[in-house]
MARBA-3410 file (N, C-alpha, C, O; in Angstrom, 1 decimal):
192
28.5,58.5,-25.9,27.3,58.1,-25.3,27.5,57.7,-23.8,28.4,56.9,-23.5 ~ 26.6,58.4,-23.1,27.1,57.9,-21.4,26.3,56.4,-21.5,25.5,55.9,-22.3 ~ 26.9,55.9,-20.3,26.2,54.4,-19.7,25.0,55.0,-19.4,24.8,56.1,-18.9 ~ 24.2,54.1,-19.8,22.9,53.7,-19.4,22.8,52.6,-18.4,23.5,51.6,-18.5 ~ 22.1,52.8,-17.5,21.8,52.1,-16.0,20.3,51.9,-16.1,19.7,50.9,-16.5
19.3,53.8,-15.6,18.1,53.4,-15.6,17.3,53.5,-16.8,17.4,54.5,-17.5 ~ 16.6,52.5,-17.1,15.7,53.1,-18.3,14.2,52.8,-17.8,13.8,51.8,-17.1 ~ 13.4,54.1,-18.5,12.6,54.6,-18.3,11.8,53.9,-19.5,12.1,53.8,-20.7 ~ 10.8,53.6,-18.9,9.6,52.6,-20.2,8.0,53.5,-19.7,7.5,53.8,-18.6 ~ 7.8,53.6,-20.8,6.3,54.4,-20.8,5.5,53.6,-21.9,6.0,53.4,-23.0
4.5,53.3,-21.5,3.4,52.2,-21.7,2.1,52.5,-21.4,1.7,53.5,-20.8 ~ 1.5,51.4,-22.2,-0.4,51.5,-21.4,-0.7,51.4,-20.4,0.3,51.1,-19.7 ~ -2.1,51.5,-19.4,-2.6,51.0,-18.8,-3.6,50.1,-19.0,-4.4,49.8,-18.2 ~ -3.6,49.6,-20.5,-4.2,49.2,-20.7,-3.5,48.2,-21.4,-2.4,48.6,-21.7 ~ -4.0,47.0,-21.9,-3.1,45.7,-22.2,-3.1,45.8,-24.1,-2.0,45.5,-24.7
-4.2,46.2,-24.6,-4.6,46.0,-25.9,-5.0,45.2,-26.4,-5.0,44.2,-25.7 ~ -5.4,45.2,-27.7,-5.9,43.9,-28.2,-4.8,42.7,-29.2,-5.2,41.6,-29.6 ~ -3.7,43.2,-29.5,-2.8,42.1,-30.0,-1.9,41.4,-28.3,-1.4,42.1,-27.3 ~ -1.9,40.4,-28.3,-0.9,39.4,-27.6,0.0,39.6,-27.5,0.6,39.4,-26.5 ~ 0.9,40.3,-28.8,2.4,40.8,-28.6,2.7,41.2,-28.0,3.8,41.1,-27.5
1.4,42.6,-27.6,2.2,43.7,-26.5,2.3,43.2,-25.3,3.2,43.6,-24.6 ~ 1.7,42.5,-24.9,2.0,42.0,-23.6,3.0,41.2,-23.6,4.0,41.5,-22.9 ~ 3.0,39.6,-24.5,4.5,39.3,-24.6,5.4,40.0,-24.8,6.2,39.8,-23.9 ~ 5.8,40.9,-25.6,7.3,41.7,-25.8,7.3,43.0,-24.5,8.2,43.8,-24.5 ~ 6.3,43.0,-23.7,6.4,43.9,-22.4,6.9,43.1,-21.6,7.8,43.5,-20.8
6.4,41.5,-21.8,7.4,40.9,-20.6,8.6,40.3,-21.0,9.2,39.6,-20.2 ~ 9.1,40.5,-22.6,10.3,40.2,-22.8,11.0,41.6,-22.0,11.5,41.6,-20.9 ~ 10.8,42.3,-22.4,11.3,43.6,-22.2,12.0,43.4,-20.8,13.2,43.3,-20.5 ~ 11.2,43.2,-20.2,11.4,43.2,-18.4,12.5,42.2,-18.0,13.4,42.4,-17.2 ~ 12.1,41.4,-18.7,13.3,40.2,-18.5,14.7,40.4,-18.7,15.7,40.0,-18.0
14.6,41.5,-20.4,15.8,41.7,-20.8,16.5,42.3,-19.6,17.6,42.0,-19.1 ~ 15.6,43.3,-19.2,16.3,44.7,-18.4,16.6,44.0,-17.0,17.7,44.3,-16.7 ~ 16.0,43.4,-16.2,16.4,42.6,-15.4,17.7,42.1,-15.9,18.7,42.8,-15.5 ~ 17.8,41.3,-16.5,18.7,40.2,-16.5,20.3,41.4,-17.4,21.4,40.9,-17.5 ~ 20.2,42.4,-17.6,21.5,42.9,-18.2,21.3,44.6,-17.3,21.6,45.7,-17.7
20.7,44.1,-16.0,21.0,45.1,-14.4,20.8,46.1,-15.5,21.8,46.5,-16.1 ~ 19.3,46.7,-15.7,19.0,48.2,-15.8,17.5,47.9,-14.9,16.5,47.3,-15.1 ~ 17.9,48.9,-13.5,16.6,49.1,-12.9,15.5,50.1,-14.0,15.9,51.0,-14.6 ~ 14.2,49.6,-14.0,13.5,50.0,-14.8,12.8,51.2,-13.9,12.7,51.1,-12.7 ~ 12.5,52.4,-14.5,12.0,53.6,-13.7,10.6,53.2,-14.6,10.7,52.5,-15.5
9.3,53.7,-14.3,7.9,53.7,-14.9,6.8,54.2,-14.0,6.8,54.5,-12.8 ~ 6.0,54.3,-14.9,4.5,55.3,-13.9,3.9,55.1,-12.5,3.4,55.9,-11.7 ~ 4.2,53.5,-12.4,4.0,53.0,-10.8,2.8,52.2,-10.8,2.4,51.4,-10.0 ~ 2.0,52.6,-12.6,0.6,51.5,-12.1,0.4,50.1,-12.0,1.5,49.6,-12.3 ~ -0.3,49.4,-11.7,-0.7,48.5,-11.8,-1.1,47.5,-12.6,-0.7,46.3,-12.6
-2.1,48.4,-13.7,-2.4,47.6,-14.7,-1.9,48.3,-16.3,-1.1,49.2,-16.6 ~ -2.9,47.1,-17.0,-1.8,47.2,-18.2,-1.0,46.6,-18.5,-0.9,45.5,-18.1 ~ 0.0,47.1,-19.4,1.3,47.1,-19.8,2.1,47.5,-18.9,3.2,46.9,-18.9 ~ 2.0,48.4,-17.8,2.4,49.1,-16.7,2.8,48.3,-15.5,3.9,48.5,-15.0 ~ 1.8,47.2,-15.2,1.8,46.5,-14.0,2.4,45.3,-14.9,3.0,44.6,-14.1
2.6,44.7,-16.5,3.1,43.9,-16.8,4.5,44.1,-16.8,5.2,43.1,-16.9 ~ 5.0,45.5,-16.6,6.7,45.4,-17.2,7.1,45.6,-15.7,8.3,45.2,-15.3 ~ 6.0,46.3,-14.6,6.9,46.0,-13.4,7.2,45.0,-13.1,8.3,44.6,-12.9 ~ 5.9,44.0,-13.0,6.1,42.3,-12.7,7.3,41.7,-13.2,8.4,41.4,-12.8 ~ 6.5,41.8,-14.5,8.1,40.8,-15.2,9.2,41.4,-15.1,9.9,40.5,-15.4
10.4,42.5,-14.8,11.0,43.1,-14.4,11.5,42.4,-12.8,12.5,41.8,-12.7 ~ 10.5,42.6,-11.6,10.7,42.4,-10.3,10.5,40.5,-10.3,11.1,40.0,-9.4 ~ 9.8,39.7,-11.2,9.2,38.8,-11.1,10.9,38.0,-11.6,11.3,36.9,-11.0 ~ 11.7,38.7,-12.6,13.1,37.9,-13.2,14.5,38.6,-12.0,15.7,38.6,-12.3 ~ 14.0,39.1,-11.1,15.0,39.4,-10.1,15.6,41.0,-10.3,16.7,41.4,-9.8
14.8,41.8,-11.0,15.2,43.4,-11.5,14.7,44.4,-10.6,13.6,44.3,-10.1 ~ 15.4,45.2,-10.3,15.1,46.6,-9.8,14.2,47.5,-10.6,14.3,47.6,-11.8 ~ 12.8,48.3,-9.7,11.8,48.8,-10.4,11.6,50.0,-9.3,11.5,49.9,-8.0 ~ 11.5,51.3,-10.3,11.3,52.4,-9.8,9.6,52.9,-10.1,9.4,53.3,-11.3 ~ 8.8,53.0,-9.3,7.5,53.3,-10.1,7.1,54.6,-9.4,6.9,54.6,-8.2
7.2,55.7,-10.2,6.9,57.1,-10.2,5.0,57.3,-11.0,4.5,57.2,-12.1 ~ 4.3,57.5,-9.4,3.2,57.8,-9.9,2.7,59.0,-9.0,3.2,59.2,-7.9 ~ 1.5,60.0,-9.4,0.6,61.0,-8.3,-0.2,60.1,-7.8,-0.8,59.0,-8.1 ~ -0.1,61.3,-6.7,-0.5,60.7,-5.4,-2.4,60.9,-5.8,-3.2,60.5,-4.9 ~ -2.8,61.3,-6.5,-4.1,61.3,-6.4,-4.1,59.7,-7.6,-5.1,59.3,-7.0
-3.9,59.0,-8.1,-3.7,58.2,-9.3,-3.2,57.1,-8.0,-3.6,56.0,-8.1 ~ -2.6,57.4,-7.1,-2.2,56.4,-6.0,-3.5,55.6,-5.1,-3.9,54.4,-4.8 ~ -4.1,57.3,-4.7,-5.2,57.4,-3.9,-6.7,56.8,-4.6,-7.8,56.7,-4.0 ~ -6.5,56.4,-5.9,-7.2,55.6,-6.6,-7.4,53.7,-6.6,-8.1,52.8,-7.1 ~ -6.1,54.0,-5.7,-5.9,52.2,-5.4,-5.1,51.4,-7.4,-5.1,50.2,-7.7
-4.8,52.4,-8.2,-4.0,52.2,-8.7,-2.8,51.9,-9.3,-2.6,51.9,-10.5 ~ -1.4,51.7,-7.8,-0.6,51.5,-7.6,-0.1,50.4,-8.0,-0.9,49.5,-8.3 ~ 1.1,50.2,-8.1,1.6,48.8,-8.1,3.0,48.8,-7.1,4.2,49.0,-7.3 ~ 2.1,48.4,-5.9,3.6,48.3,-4.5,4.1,47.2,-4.3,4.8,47.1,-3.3 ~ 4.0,46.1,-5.0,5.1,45.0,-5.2,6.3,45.8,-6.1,6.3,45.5,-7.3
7.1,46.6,-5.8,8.3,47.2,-6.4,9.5,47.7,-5.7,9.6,47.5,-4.5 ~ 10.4,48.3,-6.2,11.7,48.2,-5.3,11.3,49.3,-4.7,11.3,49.2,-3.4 ~ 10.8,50.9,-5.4,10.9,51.9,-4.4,9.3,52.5,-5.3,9.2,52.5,-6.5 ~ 8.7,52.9,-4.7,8.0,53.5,-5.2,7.5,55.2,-4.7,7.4,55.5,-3.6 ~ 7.1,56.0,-5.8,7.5,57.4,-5.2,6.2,58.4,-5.7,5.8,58.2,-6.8
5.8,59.3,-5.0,4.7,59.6,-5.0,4.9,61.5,-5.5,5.7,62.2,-5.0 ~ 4.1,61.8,-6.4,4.0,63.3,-6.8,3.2,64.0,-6.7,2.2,63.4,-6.3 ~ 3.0,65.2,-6.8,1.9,66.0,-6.3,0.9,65.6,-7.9,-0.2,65.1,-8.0 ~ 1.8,66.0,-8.9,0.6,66.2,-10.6,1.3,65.2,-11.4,2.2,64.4,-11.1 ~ 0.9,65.4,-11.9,1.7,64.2,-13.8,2.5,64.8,-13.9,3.5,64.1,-14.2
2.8,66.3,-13.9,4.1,67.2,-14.7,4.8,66.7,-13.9,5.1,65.6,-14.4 ~ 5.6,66.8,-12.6,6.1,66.6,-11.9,6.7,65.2,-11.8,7.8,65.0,-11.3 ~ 5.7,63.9,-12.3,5.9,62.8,-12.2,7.1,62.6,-13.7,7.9,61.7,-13.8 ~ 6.9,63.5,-14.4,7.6,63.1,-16.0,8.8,63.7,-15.8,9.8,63.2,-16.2 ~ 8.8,65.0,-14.9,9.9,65.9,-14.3,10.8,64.6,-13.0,11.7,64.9,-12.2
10.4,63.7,-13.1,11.1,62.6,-11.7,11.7,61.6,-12.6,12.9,61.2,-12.4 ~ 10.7,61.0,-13.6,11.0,60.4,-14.8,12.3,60.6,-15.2,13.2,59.8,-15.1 ~ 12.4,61.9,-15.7,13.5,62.4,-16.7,14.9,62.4,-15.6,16.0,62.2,-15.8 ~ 14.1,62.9,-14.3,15.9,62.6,-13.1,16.1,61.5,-13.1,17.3,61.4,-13.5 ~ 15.7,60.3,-12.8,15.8,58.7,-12.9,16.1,58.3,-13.8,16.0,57.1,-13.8
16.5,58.9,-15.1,16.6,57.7,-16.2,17.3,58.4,-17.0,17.3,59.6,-17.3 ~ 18.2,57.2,-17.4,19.6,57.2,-18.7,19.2,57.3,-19.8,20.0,58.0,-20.5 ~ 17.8,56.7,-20.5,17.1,56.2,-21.5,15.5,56.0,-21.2,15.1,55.7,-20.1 ~ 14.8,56.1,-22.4,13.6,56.1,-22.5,13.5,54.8,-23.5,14.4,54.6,-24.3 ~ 12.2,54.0,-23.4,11.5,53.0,-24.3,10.1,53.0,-24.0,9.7,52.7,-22.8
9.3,53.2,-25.2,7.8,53.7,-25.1,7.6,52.7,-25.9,8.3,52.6,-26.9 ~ 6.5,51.7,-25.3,5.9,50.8,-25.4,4.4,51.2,-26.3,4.0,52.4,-26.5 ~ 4.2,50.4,-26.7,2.7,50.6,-27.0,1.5,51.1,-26.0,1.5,50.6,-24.9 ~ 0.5,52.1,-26.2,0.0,52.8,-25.5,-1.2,53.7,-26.0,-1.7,53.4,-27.0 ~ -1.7,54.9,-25.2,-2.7,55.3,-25.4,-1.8,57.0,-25.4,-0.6,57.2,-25.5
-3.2,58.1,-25.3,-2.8,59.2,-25.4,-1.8,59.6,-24.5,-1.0,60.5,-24.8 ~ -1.8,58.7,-22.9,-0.9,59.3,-22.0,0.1,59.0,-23.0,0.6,59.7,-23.8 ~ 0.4,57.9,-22.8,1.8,57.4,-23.4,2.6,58.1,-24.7,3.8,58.3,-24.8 ~ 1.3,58.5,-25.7,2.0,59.6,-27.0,2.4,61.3,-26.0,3.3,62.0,-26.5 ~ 1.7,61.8,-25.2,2.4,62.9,-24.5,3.6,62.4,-23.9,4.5,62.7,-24.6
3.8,61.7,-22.9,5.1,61.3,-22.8,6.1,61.2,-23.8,7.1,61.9,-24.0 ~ 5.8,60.4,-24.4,6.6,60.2,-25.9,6.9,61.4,-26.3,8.1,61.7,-26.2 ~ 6.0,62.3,-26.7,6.5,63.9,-27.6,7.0,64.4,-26.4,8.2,64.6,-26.7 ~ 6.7,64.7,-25.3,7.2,65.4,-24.0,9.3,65.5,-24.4,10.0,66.5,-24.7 ~ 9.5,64.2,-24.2,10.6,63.9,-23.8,10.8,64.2,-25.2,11.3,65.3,-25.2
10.7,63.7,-26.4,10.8,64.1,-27.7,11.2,65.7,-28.0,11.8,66.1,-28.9 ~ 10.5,66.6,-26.8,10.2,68.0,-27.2,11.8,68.4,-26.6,12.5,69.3,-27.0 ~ 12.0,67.6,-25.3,12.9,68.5,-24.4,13.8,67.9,-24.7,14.6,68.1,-23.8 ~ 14.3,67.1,-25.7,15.2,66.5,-26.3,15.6,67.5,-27.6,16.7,67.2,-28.1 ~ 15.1,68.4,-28.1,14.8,69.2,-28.9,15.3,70.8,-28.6,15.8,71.5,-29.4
15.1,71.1,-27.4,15.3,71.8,-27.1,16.6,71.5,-26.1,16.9,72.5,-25.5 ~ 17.3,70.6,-25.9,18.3,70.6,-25.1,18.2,70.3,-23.8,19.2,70.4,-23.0 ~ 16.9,70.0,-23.5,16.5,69.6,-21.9,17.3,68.8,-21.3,17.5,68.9,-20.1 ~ 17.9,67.9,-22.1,18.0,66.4,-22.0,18.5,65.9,-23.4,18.0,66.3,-24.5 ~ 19.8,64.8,-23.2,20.4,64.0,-24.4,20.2,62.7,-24.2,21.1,62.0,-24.6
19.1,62.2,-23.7,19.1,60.9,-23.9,18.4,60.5,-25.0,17.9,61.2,-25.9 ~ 18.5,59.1,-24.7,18.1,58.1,-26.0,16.5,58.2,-25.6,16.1,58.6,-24.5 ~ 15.8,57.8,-26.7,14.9,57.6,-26.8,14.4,56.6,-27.5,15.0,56.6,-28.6 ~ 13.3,55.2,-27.5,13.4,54.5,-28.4,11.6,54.2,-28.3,11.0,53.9,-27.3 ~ 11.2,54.3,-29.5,9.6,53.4,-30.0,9.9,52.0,-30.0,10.6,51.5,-30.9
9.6,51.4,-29.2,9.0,49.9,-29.3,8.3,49.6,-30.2,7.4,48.8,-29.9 ~ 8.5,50.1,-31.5,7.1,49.3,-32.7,6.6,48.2,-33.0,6.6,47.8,-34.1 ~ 5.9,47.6,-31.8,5.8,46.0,-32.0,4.5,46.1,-33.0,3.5,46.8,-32.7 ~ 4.8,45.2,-34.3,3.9,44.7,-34.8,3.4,46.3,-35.5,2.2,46.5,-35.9 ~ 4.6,47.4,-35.5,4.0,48.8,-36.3,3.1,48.9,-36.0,2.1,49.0,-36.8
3.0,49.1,-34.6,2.3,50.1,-33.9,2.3,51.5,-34.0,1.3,52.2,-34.1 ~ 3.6,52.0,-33.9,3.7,53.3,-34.0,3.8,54.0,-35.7,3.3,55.1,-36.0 ~ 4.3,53.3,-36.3,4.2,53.6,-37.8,3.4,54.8,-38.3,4.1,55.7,-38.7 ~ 1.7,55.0,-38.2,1.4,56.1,-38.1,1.9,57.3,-37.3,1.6,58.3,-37.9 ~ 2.6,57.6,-36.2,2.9,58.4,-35.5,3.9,58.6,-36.1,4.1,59.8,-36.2
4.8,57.7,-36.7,5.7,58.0,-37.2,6.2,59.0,-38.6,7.1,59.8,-38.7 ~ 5.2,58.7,-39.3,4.8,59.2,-40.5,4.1,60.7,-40.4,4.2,61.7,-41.0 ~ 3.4,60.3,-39.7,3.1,62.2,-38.7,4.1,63.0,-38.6,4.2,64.1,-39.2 ~ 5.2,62.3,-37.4,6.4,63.2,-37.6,7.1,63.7,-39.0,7.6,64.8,-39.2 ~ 7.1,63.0,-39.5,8.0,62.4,-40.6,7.4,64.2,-41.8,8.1,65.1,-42.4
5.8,63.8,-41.5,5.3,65.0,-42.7,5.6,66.2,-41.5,5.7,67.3,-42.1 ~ 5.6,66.4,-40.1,5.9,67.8,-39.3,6.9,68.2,-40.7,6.5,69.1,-41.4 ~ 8.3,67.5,-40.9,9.5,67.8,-41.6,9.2,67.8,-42.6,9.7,68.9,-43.0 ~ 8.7,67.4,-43.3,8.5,67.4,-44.5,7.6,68.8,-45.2,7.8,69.3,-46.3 ~ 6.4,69.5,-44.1,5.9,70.5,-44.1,6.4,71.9,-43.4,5.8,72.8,-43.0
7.8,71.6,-43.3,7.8,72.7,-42.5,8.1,73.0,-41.2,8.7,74.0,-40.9 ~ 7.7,72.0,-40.3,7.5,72.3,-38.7,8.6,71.8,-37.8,8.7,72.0,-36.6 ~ 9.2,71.4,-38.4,10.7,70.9,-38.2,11.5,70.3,-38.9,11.2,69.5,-39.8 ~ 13.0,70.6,-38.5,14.2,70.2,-39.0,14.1,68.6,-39.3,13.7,67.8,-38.5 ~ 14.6,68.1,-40.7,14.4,66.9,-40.5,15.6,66.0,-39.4,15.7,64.9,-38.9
16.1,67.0,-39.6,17.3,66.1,-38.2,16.8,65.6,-36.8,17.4,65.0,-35.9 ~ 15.0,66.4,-36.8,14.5,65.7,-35.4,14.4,64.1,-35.3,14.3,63.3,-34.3 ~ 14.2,63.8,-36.6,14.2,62.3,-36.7,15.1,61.6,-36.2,14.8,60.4,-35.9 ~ 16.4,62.1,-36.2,17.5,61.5,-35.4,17.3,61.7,-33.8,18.3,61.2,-33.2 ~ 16.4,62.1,-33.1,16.6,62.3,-32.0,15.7,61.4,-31.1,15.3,61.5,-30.0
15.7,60.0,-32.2,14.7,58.8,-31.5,14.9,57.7,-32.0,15.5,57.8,-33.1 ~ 14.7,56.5,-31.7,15.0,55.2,-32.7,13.6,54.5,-32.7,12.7,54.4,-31.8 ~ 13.8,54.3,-34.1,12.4,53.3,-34.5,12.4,52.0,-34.5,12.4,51.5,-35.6 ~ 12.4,51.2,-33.2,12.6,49.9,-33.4,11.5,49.0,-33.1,10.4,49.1,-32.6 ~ 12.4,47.7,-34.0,10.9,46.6,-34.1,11.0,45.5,-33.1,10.0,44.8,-32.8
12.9,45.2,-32.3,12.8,44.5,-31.5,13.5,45.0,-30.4,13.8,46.2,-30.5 ~ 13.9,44.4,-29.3,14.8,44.7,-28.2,16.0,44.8,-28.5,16.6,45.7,-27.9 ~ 16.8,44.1,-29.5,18.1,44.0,-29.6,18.4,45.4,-30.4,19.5,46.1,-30.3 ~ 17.1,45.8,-31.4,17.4,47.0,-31.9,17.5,48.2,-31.2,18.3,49.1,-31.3 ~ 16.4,48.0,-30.4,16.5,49.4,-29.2,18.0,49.5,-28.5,18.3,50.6,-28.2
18.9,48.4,-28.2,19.9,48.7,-27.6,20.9,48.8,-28.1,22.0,49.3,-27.6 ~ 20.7,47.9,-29.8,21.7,48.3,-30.4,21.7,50.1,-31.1,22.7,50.6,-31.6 ~ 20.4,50.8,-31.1,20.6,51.9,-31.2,20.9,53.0,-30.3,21.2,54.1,-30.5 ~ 20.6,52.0,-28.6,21.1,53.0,-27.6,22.7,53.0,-28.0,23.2,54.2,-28.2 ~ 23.5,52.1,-28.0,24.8,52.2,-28.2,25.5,52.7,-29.0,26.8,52.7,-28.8
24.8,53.4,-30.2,25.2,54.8,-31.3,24.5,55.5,-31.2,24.2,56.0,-32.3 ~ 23.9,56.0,-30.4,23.3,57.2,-30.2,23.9,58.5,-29.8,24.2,58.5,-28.6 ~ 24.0,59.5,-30.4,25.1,60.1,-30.5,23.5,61.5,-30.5,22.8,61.4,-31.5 ~ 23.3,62.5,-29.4,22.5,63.7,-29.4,23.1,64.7,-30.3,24.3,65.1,-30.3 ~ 22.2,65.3,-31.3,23.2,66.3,-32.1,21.9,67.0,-32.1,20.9,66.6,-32.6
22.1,68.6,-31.0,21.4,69.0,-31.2,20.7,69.8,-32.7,21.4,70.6,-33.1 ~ 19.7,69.7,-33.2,19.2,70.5,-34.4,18.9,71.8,-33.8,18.3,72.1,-32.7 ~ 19.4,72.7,-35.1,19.0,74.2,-35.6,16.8,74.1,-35.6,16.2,73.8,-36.6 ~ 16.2,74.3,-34.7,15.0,73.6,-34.7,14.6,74.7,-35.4,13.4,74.2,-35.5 ~ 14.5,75.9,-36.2,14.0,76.8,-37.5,14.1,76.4,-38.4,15.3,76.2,-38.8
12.7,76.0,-39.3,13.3,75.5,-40.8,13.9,76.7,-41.8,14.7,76.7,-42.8 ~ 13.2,78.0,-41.0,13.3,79.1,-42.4,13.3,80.2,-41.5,13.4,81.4,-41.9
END
């Protein structure tokens, strides 16, 4: 498994309705600060988004915020950050994402956030890319999603070895203790 440096966190922009996510968004940030991984992210503002840049830049951390420039031009930016970088579409922005970063951690979120999630899920699949990937399941959030996946394999639609190609975790120490056995084995992606 290579060093991990940047990790990439994909989140809401919106905060939600449990307290946790926002607390363990700004554990998150602290962690990553404080054990030097500049965080790469969408660049917004609010949310979860403008929570993990803050606490990230707010505990003395390096923050990369990749957002479009029309989503910019909305005044939904967040330029208290180390570098922030502008794209023409979204594709493009996930395509900057994926150059900037060692690792992925998807936070709790909305539909953007589950495309991202499968995105990187997909091209992880196909060999795009061997990095880690990890669900932040605070409070089994993702649980349903999970179980989705779980029946794709179980029906057919994929190998169940895709399941290895992500970690299901419930805290931070898990996320990194599964970055550090994460081992990419590409799957045969035809079930039949």
């Amino acid at each position: 498994m290579p060093k991990i440096k940047n990790v990439c966190v994909f989140c809401g922009s919106n905060h939600g309705y449990d307290p946790d996510f926002l607390k363990q968004t700004n554990a998150l940030g602290e962690y990553l600060a404080a054990n030097n991984h500049p965080v790469v992210y969408g660049g917004g503002k609010e949310g979860l988004m403008g929570a993990i840049a803050k606490s990230t830049m707010d505990a003395g951390g390096e923050v990369i915020g990749i957002i479009p420039t029309f989503l910019s031009e909305m005044g939904l930016a967040e330029t208290n950050v180390t570098t922030l970088l502008e794209t023409s579409t979204m594709d493009e922005r996930k395509d900057e994402m994926l150059r900037q970063s060692d690792a992925f951690i998807v936070l709790p979120g909305g539909f953007g956030t589950f495309e991202e999630f499968t995105t990187m899920l997909s091209w992880s699949q196909i060999n795009v890319h061997q990095k880690p990937i990890a669900l932040f399941n605070i409070n089994h959030y993702f649980d349903e999603l999970v179980a989705m996946m779980q029946k794709c394999c179980d029906q057919g639609f994929a190998p169940q070895e895709n399941m290895d190609l992500f970690i299901d975790a419930a805290s931070i120490d898990e996320i990194f203790e599964g970055f550090a056995t994460f081992h990419h084995q590409l799957p045969y992606k035809y079930t039949n």
